[in-house]
MARDODO-101391 format. One line per 2 residues: number of its first residue (from 1); their letters; for each residue x, y, z of N, C-alpha, C, O, CB. Coordinates in pm, 1 decimal, always signed. Glycine has a CB too. Example, Ala and Ser with C-alpha at 12.3 -4.5 7.8 and 13.67 -1.06 7.14 Angstrom:
REM residues 2
1) AS) +1319.0 -569.0 +780.0 +1230.0 -450.0 +780.0 +1320.0 -330.0 +780.0 +1423.6 -331.9 +846.5 +1130.8 -447.3 +904.6; +1285.0 -225.0 +708.0 +1367.0 -106.0 +714.0 +1290.0 +3.0 +787.0 +1340.9 +113.8 +803.9 +1408.4 -59.8 +572.5;
This chain:
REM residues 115
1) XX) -1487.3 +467.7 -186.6 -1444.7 +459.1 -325.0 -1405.2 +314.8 -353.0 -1329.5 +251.4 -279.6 -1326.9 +557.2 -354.6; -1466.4 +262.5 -474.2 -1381.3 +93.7 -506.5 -1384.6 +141.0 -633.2 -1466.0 +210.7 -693.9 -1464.8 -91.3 -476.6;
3) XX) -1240.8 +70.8 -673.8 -1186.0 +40.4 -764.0 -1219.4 -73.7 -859.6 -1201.7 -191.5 -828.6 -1093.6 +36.8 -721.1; -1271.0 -32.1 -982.7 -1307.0 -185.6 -1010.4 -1298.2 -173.4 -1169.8 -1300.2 -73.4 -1241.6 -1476.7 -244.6 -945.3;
5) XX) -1288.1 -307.5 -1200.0 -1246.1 -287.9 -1400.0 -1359.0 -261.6 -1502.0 -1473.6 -301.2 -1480.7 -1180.2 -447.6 -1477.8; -1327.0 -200.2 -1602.9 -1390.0 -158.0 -1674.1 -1464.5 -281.0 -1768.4 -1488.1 -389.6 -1715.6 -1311.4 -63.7 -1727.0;
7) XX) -1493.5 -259.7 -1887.8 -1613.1 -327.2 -1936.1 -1488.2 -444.3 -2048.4 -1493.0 -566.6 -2061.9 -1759.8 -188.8 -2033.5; -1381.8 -336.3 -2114.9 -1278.7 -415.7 -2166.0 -1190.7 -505.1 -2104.3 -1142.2 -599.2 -2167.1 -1212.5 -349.1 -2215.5;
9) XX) -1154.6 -473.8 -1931.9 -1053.1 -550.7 -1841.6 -981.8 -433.3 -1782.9 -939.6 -445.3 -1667.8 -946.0 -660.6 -1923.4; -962.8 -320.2 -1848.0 -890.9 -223.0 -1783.5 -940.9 -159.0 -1640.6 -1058.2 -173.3 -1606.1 -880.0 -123.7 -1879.3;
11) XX) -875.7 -109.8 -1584.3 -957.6 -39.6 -1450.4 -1040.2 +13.9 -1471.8 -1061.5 +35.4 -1591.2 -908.9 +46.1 -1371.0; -1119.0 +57.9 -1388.7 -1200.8 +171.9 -1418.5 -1248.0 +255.5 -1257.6 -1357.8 +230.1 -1208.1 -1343.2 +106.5 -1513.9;
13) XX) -1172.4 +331.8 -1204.6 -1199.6 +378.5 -1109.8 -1293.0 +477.1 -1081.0 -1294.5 +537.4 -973.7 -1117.8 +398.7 -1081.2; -1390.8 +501.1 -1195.2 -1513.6 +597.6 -1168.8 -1479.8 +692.0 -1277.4 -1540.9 +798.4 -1267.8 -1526.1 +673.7 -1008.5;
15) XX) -1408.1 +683.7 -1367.0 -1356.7 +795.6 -1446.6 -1267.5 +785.0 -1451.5 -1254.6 +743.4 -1566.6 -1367.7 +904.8 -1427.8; -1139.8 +791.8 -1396.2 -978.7 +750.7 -1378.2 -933.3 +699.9 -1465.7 -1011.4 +623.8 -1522.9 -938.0 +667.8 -1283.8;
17) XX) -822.2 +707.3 -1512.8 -749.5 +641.2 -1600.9 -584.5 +557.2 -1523.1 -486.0 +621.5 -1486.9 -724.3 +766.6 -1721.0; -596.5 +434.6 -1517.2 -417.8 +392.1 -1446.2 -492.9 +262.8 -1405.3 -596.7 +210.5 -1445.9 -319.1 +511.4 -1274.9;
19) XX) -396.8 +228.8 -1304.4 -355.6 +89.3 -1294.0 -378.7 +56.4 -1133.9 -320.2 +122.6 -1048.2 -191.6 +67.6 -1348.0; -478.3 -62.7 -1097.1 -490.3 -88.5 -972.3 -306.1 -188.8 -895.4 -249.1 -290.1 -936.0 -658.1 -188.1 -977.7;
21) XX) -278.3 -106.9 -794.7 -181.6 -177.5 -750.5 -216.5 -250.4 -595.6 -280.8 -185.1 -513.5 -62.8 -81.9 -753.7; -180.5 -355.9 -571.4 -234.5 -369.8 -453.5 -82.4 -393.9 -332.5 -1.0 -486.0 -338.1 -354.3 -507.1 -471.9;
23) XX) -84.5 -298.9 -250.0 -15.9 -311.8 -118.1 +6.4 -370.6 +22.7 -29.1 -308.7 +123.1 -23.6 -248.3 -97.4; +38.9 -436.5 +25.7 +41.1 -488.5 +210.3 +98.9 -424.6 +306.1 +220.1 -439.4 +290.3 +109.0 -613.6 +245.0;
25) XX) +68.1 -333.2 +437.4 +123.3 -330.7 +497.0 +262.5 -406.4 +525.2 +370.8 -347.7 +525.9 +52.8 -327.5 +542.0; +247.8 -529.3 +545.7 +361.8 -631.9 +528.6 +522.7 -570.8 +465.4 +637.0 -602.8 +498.1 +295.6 -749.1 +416.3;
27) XX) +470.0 -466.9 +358.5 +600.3 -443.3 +243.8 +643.5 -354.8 +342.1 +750.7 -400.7 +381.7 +578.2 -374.2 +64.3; +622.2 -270.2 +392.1 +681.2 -152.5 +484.0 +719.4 -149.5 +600.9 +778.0 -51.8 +647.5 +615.5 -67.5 +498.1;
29) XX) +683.9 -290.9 +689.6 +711.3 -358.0 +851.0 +889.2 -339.8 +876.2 +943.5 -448.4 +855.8 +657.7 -569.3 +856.7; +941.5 -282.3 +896.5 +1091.9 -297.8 +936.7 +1073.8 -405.0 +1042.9 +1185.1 -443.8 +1078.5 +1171.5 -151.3 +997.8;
31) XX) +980.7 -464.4 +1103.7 +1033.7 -612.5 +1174.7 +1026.9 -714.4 +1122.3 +1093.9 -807.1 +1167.9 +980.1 -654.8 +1280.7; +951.9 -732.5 +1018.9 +963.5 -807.4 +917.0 +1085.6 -904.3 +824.7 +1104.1 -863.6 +710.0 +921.3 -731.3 +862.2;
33) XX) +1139.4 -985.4 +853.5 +1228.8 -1031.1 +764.0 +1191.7 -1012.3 +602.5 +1069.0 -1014.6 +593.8 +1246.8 -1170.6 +800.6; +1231.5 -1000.9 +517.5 +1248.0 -1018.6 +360.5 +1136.1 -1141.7 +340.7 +1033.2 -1102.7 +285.5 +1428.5 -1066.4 +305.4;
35) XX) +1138.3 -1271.3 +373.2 +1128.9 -1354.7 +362.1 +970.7 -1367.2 +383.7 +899.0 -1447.9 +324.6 +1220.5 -1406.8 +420.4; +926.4 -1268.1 +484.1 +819.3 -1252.9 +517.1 +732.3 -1157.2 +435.6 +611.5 -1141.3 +453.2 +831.1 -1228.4 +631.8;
37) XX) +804.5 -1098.0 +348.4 +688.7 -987.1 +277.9 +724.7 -845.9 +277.0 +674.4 -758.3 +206.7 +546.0 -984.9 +357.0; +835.6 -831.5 +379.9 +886.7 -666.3 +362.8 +959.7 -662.4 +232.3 +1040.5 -749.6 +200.3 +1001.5 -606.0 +492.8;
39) XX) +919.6 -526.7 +134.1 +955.5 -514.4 +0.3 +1064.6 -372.2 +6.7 +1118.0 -325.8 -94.0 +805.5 -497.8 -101.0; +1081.3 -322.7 +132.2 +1177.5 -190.3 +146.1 +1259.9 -226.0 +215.8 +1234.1 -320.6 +290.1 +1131.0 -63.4 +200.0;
41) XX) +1384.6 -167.8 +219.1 +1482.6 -205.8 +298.0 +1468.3 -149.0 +437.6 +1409.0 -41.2 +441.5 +1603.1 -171.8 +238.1; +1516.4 -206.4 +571.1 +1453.4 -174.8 +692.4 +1495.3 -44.1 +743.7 +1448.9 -13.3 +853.5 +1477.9 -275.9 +789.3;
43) XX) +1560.7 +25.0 +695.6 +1568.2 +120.4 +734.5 +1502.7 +277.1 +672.6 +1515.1 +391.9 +715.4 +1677.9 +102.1 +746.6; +1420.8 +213.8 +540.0 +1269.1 +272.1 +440.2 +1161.5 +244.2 +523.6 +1075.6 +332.3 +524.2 +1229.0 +184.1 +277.1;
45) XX) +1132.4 +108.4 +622.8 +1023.7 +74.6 +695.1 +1006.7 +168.9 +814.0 +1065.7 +274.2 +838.1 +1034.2 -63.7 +734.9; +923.4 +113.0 +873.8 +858.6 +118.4 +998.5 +786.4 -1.9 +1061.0 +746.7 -108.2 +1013.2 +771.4 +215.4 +987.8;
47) XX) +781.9 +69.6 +1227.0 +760.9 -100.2 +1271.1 +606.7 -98.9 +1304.2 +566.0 -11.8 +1381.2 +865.5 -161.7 +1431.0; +527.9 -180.8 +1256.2 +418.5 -270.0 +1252.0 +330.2 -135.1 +1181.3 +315.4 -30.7 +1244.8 +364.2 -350.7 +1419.8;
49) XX) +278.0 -153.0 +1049.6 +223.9 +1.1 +1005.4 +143.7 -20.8 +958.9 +136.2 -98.5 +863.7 +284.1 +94.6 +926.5; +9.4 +70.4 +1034.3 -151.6 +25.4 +987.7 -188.1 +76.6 +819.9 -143.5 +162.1 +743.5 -281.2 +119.5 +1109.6;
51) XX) -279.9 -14.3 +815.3 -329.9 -40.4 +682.8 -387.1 +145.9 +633.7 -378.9 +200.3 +523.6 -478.7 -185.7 +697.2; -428.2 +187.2 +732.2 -498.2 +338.8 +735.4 -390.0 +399.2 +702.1 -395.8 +462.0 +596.4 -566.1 +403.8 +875.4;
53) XX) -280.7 +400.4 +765.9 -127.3 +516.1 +740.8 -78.7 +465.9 +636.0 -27.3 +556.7 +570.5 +11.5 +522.3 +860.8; -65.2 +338.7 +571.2 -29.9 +316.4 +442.1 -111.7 +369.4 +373.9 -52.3 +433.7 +287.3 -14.3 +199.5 +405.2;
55) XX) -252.1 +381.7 +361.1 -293.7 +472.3 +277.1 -289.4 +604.3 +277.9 -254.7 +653.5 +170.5 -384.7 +454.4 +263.3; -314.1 +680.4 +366.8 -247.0 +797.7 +411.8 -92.6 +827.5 +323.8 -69.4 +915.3 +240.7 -224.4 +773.5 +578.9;
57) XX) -34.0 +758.2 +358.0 +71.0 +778.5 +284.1 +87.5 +783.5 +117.9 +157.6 +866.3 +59.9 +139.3 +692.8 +330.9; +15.4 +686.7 +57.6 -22.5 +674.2 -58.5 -77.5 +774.2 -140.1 -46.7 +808.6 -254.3 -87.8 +593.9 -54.2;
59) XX) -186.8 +826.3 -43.1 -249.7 +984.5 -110.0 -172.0 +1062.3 -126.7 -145.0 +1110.7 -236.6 -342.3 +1068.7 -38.8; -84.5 +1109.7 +50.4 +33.3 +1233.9 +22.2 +137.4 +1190.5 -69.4 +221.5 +1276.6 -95.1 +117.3 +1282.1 +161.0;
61) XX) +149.5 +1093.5 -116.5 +259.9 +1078.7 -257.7 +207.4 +1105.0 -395.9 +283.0 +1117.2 -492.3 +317.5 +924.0 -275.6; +41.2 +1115.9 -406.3 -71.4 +1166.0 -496.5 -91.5 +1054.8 -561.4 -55.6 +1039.9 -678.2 -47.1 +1286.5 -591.5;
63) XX) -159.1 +953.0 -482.9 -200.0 +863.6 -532.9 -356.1 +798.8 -503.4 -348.2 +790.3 -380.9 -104.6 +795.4 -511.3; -465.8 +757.7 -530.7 -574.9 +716.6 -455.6 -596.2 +624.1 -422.0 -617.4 +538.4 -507.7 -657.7 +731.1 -484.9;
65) XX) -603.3 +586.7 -280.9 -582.5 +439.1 -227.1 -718.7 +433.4 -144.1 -780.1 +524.9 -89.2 -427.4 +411.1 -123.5; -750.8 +275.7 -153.5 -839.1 +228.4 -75.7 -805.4 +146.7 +13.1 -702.2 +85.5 -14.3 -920.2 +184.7 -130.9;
67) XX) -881.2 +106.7 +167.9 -846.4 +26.3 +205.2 -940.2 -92.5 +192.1 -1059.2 -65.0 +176.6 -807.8 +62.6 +301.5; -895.0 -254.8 +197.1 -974.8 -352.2 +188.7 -932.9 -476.3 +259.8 -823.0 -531.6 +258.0 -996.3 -371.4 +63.8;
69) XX) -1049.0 -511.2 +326.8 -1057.2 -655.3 +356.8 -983.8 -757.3 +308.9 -1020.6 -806.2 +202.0 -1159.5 -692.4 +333.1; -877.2 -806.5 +369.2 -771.7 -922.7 +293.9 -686.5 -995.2 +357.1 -623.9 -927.7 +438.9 -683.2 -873.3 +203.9;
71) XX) -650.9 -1126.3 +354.0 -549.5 -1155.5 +383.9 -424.0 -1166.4 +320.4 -414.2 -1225.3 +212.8 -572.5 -1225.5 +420.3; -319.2 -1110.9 +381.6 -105.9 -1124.1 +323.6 -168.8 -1304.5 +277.0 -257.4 -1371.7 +329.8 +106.8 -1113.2 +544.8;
73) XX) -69.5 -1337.9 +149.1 -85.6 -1483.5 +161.5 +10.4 -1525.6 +196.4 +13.4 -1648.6 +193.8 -120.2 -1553.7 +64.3; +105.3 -1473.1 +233.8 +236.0 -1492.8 +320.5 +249.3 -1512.5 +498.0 +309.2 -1571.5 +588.0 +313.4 -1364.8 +287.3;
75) XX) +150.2 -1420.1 +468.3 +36.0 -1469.7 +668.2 -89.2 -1505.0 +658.0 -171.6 -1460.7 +738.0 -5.2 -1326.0 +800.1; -123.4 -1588.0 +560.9 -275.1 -1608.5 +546.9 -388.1 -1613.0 +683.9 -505.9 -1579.6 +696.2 -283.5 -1748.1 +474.4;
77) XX) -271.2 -1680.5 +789.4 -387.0 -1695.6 +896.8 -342.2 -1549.5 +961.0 -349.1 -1546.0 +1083.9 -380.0 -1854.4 +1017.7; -307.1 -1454.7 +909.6 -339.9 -1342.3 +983.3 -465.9 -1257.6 +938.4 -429.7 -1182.8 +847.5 -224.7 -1261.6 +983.1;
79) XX) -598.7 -1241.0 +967.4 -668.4 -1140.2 +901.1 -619.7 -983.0 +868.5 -615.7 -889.9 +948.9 -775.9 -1135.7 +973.5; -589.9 -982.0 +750.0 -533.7 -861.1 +747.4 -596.1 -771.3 +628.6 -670.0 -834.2 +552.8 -385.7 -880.8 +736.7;
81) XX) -577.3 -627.1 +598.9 -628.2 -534.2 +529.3 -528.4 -523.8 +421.4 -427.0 -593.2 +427.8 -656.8 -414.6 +605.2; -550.2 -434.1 +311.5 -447.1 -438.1 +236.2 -504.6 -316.5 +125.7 -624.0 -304.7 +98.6 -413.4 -597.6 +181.5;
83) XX) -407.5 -238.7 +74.4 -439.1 -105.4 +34.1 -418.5 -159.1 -119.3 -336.7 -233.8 -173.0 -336.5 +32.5 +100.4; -536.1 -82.2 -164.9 -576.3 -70.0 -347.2 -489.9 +85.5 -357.7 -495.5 +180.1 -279.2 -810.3 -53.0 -402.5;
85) XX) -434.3 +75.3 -446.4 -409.2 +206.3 -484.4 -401.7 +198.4 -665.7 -358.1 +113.0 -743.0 -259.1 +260.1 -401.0; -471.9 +342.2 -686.3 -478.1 +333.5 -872.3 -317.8 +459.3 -879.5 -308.0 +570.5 -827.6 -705.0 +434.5 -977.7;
87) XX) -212.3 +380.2 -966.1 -147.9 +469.6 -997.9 -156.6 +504.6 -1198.4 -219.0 +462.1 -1295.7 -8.8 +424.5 -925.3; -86.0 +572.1 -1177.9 -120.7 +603.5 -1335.2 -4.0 +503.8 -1436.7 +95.4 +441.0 -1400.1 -93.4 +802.8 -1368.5;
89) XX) -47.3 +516.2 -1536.7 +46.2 +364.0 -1654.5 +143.6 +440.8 -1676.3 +142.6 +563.3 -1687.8 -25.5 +291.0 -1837.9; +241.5 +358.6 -1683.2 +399.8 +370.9 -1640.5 +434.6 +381.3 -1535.6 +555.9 +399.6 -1546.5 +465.9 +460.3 -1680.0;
91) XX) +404.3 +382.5 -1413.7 +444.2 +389.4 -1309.5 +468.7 +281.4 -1266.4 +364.8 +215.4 -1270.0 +386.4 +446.9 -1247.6; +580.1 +203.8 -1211.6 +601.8 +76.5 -1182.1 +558.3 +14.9 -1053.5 +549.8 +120.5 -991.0 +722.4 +61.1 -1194.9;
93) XX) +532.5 -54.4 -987.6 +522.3 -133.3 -827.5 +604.0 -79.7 -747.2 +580.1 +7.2 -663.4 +559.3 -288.1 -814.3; +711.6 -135.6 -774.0 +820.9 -87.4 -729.8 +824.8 +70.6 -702.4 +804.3 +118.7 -591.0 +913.9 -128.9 -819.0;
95) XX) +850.0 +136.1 -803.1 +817.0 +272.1 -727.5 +734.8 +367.4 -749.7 +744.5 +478.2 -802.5 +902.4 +338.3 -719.3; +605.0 +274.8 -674.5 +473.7 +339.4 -585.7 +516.0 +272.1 -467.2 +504.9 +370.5 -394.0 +296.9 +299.8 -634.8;
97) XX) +549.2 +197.1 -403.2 +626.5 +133.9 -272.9 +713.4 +217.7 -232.2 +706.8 +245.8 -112.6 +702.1 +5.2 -290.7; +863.8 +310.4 -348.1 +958.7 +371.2 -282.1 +871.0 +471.8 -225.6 +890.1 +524.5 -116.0 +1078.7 +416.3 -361.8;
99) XX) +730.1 +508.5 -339.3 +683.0 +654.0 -266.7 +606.9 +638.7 -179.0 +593.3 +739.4 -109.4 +616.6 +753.0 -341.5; +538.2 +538.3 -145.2 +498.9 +529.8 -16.7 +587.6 +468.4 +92.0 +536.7 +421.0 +193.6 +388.0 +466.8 -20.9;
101) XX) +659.2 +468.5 +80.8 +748.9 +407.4 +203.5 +812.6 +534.7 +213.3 +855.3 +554.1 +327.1 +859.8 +263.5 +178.6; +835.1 +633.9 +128.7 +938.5 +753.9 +148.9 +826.3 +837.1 +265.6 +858.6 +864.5 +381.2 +986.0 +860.5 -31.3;
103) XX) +704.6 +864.6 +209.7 +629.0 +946.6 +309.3 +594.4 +880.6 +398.8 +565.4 +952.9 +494.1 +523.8 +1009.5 +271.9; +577.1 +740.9 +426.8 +522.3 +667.9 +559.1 +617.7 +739.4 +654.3 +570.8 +825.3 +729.1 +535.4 +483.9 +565.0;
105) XX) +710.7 +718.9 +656.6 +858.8 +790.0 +697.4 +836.3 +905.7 +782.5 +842.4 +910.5 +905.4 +947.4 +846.6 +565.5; +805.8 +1011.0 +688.1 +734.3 +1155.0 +700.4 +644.2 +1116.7 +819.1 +719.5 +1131.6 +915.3 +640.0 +1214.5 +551.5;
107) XX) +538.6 +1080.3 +861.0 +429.8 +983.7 +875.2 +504.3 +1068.4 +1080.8 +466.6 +1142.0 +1172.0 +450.6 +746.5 +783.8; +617.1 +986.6 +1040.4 +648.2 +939.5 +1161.0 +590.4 +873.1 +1280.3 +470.4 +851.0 +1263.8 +683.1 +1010.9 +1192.8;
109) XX) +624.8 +843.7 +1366.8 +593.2 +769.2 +1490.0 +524.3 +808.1 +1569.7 +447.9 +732.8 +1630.0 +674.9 +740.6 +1553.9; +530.7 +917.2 +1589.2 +436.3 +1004.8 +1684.6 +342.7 +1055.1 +1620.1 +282.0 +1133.3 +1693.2 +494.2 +1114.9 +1753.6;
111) XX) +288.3 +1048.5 +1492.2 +205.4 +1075.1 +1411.0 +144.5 +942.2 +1392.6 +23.3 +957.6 +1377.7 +257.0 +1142.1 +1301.2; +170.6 +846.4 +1388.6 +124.2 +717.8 +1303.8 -2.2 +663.8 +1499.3 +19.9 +651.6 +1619.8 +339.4 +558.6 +1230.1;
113) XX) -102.1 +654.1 +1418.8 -191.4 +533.3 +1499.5 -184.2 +419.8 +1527.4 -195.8 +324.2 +1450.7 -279.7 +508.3 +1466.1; -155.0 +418.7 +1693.6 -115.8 +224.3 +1674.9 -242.4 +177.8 +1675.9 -338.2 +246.1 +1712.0 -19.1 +125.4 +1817.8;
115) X) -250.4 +47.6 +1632.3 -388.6 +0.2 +1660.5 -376.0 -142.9 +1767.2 -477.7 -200.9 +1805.1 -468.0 -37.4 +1500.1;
């Protein structure tokens, strides 16, 4: 599935109606300092959390996320992935992050894939 804008500028996710948000793993790292890109407080995180379980997580909060090719520009020299997710208008950044950071959670550790 890609996400991509419509003919006016708006999204257009195949039919969909909302708003592309884009996520970094990075926001959800509890080893992460602030400074570095974590956007939840560390005890909302988890430590080092693949781009796949952030999306995972994203869906079970009912949201549709993709994953994509990208680098954090906060770690640019890290090659890293980074999750598209379309939420619907009004829904803020902010909390599509609390809701995926609430179920990453859920997710847990013994559930989550290290890579």
């Amino acid at each position: 599935m890609v996400f991509r804008r419509g003919k006016d500028g708006g999204d257009d996710p195949g039919g969909g109606s909302g708003k592309r948000i884009i996520l970094w793993p990075a926001y959800f790292d509890s080893t992460l300092p602030r400074r570095l890109g974590r956007r939840v407080p560390r005890d909302m995180g988890v430590p080092s959390p693949r781009p796949e379980d952030v999306a995972e997580a994203a869906r079970r909060a009912g949201f549709e996320a993709v994953v994509e090719e990208s680098s954090y520009p906060r770690l640019w020299w890290r090659v890293r992935r980074r999750i598209v997710v379309l939420a619907p208008e009004g829904v803020s950044k902010s909390g599509v992050i609390k809701a995926v950071a609430t179920e990453l959670r859920k997710i847990g550790p013994g559930k989550r894939r290290r890579g």
